[in-house]
Residue frames as a rotation matrix with the C-alpha (Angstrom) as fourth column:
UNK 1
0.127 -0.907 -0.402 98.04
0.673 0.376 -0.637 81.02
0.729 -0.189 0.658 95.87
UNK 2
-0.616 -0.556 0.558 98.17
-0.238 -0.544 -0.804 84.12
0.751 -0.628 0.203 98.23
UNK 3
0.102 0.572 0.814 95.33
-0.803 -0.435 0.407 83.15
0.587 -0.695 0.415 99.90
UNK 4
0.757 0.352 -0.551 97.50
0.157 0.721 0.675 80.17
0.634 -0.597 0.490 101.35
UNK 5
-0.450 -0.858 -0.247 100.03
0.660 -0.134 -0.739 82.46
0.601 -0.496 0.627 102.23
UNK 6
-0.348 0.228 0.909 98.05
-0.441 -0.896 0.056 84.23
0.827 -0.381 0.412 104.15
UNK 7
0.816 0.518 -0.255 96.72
-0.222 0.690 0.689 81.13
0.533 -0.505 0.679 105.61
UNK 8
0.347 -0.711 -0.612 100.11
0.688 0.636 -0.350 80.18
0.638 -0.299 0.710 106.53
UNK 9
-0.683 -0.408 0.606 101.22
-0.156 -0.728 -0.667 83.79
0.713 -0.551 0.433 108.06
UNK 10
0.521 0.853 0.046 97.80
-0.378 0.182 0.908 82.90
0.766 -0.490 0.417 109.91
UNK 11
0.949 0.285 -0.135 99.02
-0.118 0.718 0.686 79.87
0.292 -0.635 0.715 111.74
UNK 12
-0.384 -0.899 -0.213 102.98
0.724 -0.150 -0.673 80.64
0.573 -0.412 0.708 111.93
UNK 13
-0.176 0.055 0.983 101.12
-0.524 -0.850 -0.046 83.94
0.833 -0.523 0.179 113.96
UNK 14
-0.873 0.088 -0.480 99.71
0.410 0.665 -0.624 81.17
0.265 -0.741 -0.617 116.38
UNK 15
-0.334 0.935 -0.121 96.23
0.476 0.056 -0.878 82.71
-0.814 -0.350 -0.464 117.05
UNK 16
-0.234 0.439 0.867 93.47
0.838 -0.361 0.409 84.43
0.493 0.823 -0.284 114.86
UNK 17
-0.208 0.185 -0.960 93.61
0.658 -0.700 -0.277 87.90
-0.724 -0.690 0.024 117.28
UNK 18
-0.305 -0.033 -0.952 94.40
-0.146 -0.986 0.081 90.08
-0.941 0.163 0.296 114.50
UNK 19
-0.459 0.351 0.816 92.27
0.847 0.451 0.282 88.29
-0.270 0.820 -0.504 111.65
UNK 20
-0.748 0.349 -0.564 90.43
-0.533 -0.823 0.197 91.30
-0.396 0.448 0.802 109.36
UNK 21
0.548 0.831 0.098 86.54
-0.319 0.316 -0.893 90.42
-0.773 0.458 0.438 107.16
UNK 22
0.637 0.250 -0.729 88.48
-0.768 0.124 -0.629 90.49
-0.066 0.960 0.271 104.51
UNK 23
-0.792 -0.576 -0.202 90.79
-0.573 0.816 -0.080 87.42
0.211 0.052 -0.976 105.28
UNK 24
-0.397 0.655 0.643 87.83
0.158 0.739 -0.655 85.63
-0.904 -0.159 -0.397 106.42
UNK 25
0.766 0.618 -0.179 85.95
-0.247 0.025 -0.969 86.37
-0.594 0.786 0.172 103.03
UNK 26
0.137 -0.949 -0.284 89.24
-0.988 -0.111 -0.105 85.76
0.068 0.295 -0.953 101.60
UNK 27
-0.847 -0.431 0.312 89.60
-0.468 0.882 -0.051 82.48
-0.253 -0.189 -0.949 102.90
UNK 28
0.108 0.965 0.237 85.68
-0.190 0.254 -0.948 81.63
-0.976 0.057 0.211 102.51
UNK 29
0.812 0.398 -0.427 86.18
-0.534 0.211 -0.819 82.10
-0.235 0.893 0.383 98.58
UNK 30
-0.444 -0.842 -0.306 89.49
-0.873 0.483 -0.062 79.99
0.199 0.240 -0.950 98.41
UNK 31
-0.559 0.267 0.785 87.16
-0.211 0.870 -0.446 76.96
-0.802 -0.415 -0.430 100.53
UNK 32
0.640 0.747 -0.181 84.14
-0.406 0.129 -0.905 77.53
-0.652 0.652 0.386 97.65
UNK 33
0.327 -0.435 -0.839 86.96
-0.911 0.090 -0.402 77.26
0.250 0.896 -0.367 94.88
UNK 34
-0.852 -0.511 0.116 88.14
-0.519 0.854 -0.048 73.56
-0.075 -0.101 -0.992 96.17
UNK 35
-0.870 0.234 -0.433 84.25
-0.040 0.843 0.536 72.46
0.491 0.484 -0.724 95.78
UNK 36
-0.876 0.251 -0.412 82.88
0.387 -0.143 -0.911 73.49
-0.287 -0.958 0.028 99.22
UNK 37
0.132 0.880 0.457 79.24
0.816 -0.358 0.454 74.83
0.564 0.313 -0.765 99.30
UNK 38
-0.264 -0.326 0.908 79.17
-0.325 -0.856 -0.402 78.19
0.908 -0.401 0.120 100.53
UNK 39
0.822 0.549 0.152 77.24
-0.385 0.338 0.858 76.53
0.420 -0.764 0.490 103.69
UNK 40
0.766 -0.630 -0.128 80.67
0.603 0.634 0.485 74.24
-0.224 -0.448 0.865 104.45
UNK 41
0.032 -0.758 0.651 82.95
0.551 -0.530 -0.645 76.69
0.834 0.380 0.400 103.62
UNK 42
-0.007 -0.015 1.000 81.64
-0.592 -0.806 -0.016 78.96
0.806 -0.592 -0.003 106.46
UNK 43
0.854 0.064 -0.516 81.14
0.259 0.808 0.529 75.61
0.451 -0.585 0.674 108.69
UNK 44
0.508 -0.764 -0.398 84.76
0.769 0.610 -0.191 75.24
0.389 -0.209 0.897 108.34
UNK 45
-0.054 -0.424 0.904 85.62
0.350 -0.856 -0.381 78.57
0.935 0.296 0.195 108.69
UNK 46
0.703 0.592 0.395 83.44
-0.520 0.047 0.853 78.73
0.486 -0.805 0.341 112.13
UNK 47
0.938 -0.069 -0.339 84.79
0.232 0.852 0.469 75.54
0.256 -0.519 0.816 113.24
UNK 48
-0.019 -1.000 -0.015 88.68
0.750 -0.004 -0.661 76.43
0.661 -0.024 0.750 112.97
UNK 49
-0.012 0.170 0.985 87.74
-0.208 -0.964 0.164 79.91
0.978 -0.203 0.047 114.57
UNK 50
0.839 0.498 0.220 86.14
-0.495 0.532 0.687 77.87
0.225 -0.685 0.693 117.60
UNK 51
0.757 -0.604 -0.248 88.89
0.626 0.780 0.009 75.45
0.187 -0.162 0.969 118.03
UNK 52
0.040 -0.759 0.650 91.44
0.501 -0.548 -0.670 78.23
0.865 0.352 0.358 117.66
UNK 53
0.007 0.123 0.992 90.09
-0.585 -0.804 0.104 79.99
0.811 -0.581 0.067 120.39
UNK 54
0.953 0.106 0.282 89.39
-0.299 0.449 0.842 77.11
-0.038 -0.887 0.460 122.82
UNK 55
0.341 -0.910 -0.237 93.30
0.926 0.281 0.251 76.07
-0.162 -0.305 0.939 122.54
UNK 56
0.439 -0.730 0.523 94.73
0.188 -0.495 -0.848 79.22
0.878 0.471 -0.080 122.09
UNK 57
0.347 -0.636 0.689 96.13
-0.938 -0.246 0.245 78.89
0.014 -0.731 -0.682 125.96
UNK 58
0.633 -0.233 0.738 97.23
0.075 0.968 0.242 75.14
-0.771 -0.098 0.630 125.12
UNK 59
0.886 -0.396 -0.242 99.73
-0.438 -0.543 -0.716 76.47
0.152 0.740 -0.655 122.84
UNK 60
-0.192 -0.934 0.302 102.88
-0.945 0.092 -0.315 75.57
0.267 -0.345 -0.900 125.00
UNK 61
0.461 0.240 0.854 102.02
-0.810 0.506 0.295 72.00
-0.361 -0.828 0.428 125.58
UNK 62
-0.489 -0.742 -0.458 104.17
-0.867 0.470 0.164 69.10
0.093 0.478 -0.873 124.84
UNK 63
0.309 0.614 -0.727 103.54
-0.915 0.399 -0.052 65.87
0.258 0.681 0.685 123.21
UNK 64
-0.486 -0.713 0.506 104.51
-0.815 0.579 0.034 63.03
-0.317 -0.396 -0.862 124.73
UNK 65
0.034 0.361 -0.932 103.94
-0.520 0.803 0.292 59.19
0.854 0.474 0.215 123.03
UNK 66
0.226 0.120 0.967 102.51
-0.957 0.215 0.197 56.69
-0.184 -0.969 0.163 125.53
């Protein structure tokens, strides 16, 4: 349970600037405990990192339905 509040203070923070090892190892063993192999756990862990960073100046854009 804290380690999805921590997830959540994560993403209400809006980037991963001030992330620490031990939230990433932190979050790594919360992904194993849902089933993940340690191998996809870090995948995912990578992947959000990656994605985080390539939008983190697309923050302020608006949604618009076509």
């Amino acid at each position: 349970m804290r380690d999805n509040l921590e997830i959540e203070k994560a993403s209400e923070q809006g980037s991963f600037d001030d992330i620490t090892e031990n939230e990433i190892l932190g979050l790594w063993g919360s992904l194993k405990s849902t089933g993940l192999s340690a191998e996809e756990a870090w995948n995912a862990i990578v992947t959000g990192l990656a994605l985080d960073m390539a939008f983190a100046g697309k923050r302020n854009c608006k949604w618009t339905e076509h």
